[in-house]
C-alpha positions in Angstrom: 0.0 0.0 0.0 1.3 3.3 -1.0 2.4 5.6 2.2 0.9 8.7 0.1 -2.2 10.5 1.4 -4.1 12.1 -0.9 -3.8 16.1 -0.3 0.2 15.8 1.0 2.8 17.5 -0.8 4.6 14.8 -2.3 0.9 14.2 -4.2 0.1 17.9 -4.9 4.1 18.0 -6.6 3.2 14.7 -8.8 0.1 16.2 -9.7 1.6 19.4 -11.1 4.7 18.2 -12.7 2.2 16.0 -14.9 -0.1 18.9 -15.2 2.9 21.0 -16.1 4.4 18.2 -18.4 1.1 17.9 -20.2 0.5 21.8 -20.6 4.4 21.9 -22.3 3.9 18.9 -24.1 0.9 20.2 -25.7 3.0 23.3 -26.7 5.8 21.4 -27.9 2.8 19.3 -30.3 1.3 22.5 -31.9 4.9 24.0 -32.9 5.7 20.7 -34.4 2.8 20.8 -36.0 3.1 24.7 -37.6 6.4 23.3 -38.7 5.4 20.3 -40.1 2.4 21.6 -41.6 4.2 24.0 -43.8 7.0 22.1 -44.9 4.1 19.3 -46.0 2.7 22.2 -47.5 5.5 22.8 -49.8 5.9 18.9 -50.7 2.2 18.7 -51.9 2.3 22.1 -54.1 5.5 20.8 -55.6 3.6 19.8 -58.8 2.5 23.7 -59.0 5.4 25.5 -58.3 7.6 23.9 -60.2 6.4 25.2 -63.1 5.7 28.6 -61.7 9.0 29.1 -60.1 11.4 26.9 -63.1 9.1 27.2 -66.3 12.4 27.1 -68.4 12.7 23.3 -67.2 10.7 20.6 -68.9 8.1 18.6 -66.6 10.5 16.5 -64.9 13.2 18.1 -63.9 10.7 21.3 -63.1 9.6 18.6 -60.2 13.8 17.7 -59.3 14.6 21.6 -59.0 11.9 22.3 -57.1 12.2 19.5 -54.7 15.7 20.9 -54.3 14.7 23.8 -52.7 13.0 21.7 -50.3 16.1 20.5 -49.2 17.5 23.7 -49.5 15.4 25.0 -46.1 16.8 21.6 -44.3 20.6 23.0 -45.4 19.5 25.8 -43.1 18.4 23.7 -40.4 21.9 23.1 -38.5 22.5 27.3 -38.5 19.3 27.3 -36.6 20.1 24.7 -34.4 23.6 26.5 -33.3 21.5 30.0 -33.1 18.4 29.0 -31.0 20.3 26.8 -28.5 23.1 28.9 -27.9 19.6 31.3 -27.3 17.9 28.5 -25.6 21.1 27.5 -23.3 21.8 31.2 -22.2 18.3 32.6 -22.1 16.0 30.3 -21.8 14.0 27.4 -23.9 10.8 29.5 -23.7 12.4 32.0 -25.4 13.9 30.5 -28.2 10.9 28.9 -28.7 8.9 32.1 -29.1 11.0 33.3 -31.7 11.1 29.4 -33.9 7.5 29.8 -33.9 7.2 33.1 -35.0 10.0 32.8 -37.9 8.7 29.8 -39.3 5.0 30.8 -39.4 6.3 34.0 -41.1 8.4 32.5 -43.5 5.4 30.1 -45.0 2.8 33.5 -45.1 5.7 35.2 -47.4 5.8 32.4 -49.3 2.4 32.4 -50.3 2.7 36.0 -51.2 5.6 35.6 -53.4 5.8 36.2 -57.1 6.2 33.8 -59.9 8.7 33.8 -62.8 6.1 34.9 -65.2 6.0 38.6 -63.0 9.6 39.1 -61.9 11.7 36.5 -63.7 14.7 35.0 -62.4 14.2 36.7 -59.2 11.2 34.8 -58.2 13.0 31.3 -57.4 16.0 33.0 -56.2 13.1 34.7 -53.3 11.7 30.9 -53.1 15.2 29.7 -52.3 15.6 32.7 -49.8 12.7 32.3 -48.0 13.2 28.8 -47.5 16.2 28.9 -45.9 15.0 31.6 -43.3 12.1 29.1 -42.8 14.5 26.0 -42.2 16.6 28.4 -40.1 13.9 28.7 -37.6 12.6 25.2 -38.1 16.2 24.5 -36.8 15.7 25.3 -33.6 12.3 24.2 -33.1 12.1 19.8 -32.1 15.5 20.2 -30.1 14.1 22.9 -28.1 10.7 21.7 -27.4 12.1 18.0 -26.6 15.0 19.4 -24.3 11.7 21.7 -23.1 9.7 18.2 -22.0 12.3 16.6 -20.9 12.6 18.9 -18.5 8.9 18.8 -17.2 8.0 15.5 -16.8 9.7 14.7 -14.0 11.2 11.8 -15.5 8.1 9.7 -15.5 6.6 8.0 -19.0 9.6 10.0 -21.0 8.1 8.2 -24.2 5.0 8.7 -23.7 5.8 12.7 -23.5 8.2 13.0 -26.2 5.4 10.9 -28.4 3.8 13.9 -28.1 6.5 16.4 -30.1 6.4 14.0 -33.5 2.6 13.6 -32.7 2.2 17.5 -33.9 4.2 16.5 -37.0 2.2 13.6 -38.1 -0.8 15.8 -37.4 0.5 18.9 -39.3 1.7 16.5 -42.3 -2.0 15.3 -42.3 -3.3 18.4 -42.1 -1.6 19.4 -44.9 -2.9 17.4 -48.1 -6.4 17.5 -46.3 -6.1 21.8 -47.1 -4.7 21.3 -50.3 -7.0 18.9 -51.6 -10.0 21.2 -49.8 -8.8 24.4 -52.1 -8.4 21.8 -55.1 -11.6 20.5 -54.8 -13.2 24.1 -54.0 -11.4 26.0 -56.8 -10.3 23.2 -59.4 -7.2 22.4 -60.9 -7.0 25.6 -63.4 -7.3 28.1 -60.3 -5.2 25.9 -58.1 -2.5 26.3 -60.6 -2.9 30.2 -61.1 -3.6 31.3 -57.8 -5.0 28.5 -55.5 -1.8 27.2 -53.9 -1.4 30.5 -52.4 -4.2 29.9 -50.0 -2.7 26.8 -47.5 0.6 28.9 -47.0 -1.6 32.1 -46.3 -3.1 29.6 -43.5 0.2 29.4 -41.8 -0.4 33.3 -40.2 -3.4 32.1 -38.2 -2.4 28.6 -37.1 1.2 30.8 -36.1 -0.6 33.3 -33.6 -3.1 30.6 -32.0 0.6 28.7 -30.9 2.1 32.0 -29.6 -1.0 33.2 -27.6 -0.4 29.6 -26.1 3.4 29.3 -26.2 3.5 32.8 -24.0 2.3 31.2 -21.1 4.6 28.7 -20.3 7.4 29.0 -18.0 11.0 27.9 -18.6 11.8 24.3 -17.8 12.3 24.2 -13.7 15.8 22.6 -14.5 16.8 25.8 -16.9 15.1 28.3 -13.8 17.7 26.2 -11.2 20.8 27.0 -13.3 19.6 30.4 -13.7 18.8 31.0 -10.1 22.3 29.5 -9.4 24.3 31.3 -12.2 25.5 28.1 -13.3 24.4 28.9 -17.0 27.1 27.8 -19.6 28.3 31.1 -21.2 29.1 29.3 -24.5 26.9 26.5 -24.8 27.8 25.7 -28.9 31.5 25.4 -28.3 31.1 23.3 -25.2 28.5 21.1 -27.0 30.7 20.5 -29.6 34.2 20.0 -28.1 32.5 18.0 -24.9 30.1 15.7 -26.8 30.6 15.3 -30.3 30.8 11.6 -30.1 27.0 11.5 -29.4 26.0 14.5 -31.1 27.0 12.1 -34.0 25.4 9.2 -32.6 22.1 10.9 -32.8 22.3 12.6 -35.5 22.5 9.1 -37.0 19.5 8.1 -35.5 17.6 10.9 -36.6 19.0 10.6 -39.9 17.6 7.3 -40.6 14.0 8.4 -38.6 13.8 11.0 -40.8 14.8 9.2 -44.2 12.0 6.3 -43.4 9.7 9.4 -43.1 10.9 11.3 -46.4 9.9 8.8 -48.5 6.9 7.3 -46.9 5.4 10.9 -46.2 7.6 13.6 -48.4 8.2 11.9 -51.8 4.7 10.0 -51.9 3.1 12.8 -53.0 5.5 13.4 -55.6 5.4 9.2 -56.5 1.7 9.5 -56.7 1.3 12.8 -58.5 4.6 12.9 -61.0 5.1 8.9 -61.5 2.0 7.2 -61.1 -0.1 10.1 -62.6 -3.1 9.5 -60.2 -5.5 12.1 -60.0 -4.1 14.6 -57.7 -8.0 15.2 -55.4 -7.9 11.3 -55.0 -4.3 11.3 -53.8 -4.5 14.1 -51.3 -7.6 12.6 -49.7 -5.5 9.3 -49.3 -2.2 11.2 -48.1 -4.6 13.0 -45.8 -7.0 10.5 -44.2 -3.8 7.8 -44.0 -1.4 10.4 -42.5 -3.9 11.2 -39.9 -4.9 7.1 -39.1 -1.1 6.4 -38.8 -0.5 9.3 -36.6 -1.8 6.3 -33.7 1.8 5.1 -34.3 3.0 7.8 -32.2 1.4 7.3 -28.7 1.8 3.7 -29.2 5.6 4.0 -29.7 5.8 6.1 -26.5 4.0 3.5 -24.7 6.1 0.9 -26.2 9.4 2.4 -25.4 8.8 3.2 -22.0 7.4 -0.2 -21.5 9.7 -2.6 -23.2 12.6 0.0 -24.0 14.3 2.1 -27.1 15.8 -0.8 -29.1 12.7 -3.1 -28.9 10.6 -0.2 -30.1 13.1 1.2 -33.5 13.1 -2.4 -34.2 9.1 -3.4 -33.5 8.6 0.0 -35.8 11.5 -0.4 -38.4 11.4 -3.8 -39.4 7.6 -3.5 -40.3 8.1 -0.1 -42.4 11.2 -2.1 -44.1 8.7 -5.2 -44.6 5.7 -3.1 -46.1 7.4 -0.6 -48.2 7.9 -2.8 -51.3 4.1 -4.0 -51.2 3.3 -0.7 -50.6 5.3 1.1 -53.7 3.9 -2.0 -55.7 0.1 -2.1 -54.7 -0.2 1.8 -55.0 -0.3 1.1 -59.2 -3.6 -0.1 -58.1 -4.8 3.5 -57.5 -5.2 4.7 -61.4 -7.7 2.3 -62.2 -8.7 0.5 -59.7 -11.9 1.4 -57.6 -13.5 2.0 -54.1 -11.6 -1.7 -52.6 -8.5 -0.5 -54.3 -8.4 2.4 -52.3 -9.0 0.7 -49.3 -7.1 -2.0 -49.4 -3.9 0.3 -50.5 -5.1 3.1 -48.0 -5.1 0.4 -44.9 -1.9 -0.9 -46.1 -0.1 2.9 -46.2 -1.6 3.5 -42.3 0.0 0.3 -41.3 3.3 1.6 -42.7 3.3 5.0 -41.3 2.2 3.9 -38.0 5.2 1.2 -38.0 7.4 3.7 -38.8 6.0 6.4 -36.7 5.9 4.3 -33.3 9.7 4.1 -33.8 10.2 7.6 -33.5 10.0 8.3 -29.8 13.0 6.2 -29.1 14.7 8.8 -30.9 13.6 11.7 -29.2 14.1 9.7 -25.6 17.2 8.8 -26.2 18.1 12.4 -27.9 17.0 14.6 -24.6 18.6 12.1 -22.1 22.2 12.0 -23.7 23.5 15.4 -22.9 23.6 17.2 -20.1 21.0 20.2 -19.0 23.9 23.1 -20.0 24.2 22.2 -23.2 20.8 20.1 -24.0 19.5 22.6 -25.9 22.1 23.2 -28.7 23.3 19.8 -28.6 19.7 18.1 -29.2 18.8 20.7 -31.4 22.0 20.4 -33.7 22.1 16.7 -33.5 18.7 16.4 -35.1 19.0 18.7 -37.7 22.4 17.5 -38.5 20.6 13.8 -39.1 17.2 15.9 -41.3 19.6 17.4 -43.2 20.5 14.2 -45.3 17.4 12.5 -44.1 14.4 14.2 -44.7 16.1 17.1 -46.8 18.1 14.8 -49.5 15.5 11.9 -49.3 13.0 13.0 -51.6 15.3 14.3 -54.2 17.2 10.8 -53.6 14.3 9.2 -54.5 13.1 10.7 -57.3 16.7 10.1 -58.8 16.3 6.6 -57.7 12.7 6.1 -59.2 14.1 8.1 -62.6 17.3 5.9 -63.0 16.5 1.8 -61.4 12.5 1.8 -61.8 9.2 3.3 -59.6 9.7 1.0 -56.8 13.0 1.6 -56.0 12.9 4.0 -53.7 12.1 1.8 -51.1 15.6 0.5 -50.5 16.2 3.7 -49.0 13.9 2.9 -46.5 15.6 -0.8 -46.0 18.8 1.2 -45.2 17.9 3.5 -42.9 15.8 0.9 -41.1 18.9 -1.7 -40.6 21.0 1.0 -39.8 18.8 2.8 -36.7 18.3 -0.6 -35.2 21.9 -1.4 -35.2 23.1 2.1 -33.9 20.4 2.0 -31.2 21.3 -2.1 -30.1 24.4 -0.5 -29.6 23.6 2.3 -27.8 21.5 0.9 -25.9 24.2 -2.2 -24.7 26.6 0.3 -24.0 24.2 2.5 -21.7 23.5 -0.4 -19.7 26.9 -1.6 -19.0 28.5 2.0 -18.3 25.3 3.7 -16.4 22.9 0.9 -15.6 19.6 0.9 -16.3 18.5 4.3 -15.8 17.5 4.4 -19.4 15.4 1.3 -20.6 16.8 -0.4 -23.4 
């Protein structure tokens, strides 16, 4: 029988270091979800900009340059990362966090106000490029932040379960995303889409970007950050600390995001483009698909935090993993099914794509656990944040374009190996990890 009364303090602290763990983690899910939202945003207008923003290019390699200014606004990511945690480390997570949200929300409204080639000529993709890196900039400094941010309020109960919460935002602003674009497609049609129409879900950005910073401003600071700075023991230059102290698993983890991230870039980013570009399926059928399938999936990401704080990090990457390695080649394969085929086509391909994302999602918060836990609260900020957008860089910022060479040059399904990689590598870096943890620290952290 438990020696707590109900009332005592030890209760009333429990009870508010969950209520303050939810209120962050909640915070942490709707910035994830502004930036997830408008870089899924960009990925499903892809087909109009590209020949907006590079009408010199022929069809295809409109769709290649244009998906390489995605990845231009994840080149910009690590900057960010350096910049909002040597801000987040010095002053404060809330802070930083304040100024992520409002630069990324920014950065998508300009975008949907810029001009196209046709009005200002070369100067209009040079802007797109511009304003995509000041949008990954931001981004940057965003997931490391608000996981260093829950990790410090949860009072180091169900870590998983909290962190699910952080790519929880993500998956829902990635199915939020094609749900708006196929809305204004259906409204407007494909003609107006294509003049004017894609416009309108970037515009969005500006009101979903004050709703999270009415919200955001309430917060405190992490209690851990408000002891350092009640004791003066901040570190006065967190970036050169971070990377001269811990390096070693700044690299670790940037692997493991890496890999997260390039099992996401193709089963989320360059689906679109697979369905759109290569398959040719009419675009209203495959946003409803991408949206209804991205929002079923998002399960994955409670049910990995569960997972990992139940039966640990490696069991989890490797529950999640191997079944997004298993499916993806059935997946690529039965999604040919979707030009002709009818209502059980769609379903039967739909329930197949949720099972995939949900694998690969409930695989994610091992990533995030293990990301928070590895560095120590001086430097967690810039260390977490930089890891993680050192890994998105190649993995979610190359993937897509990766793919679409790899579909282009050895055949439509072959994009999936990429996905086979990253999924034996992240289980073998975590078994690692995870082996050494326990033999050098115990087990603190489950494996």
């Amino acid at each position: 029988m438990s020696n707590t009364i109900p009332g005592s303090p030890v209760l009333r602290g429990a009870e508010n270091s969950r209520s303050r763990a939810g209120r962050v983690g909640a915070a942490s899910m709707l910035g994830t979800f502004i930036e997830f939202y408008d870089f899924t945003c960009y990925g499903f207008l892809v087909v109009y900009l590209a020949p907006l923003f590079f009408p010199a290019h022929g069809p295809a390699t409109g769709v290649l340059a244009t998906l390489g200014v995605y990845g231009v606004g994840y080149l910009a990511r690590p900057l960010g990362a350096l910049f909002f945690g040597r801000l987040g480390d010095r002053r404060g997570r809330r802070t930083a966090l304040l100024v992520t949200v409002v630069g990324m929300g920014t950065a998508t409204t300009v975008m949907g106000v810029l001009p196209t080639y046709a009005t200002v000529g070369a100067a209009a993709p040079v802007m797109l490029v511009l304003v995509r890196m000041v949008q990954g900039f931001c981004a940057g400094g965003e997931i490391g932040g608000a996981a260093t941010l829950v990790s410090e309020s949860d009072g180091g109960r169900r870590r998983g379960r909290f962190q699910a919460l952080i790519p929880l935002g993500s998956g829902l602003g990635v199915a939020v995303a094609p749900a708006v674009v196929g809305l204004v497609v259906t409204v407007l049609g494909k003609r107006e889409m294509a003049a004017w129409g894609w416009r309108l879900p970037l515009l969005l950005a500006a009101a979903m970007t004050i709703a999270v910073l009415v919200y955001r401003v309430r917060l405190d600071d992490s209690p851990e950050f408000r002891s350092l700075a009640e004791s003066e023991a901040v570190e006065p230059s967190p970036v050169r600390t971070a990377l001269r102290r811990h390096w070693r698993m700044i690299a670790v983890a940037a692997v493991l995001n890496l890999v997260v991230t390039m099992v996401l870039g193709v089963l989320v980013n360059y689906m679109s483009v697979y369905l759109l570009a290569v398959l040719e399926v009419p675009p209203v059928k495959v946003y409803w698909l991408s949206a209804v399938c991205l929002l079923l999936g998002a399960a994955g990401f409670p049910a990995g935090g569960w997972w990992t704080d139940r039966f640990g990090r490696r069991s989890a990457m490797l529950f999640g993993f191997g079944g997004a390695a298993t499916l993806v080649f059935p997946l690529l394969y039965g999604m040919r099914a979707l030009r002709t085929g009818g209502t059980w086509a769609l379903i039967g391909v739909g329930a197949l794509y949720v099972l995939s994302l949900a694998l690969s999602y409930a695989a994610t918060p091992a990533m995030y656990v293990t990301l928070t836990q590895a560095f120590p609260t001086e430097v967690r900020y810039t260390s977490a944040a930089f890891a993680y957008n050192a890994g998105a860089v190649a993995g979610g910022g190359l993937t897509p374009y990766l793919a679409a060479q790899l579909t282009q040059s050895a055949g439509p399904r072959a994009a999936g190996w990429l996905v086979v990689a990253a999924a034996v590598t992240g289980v073998t870096v975590m078994s690692v990890l995870t082996s050494r943890s326990r033999s050098e620290h115990g087990p603190a952290l489950p494996g």
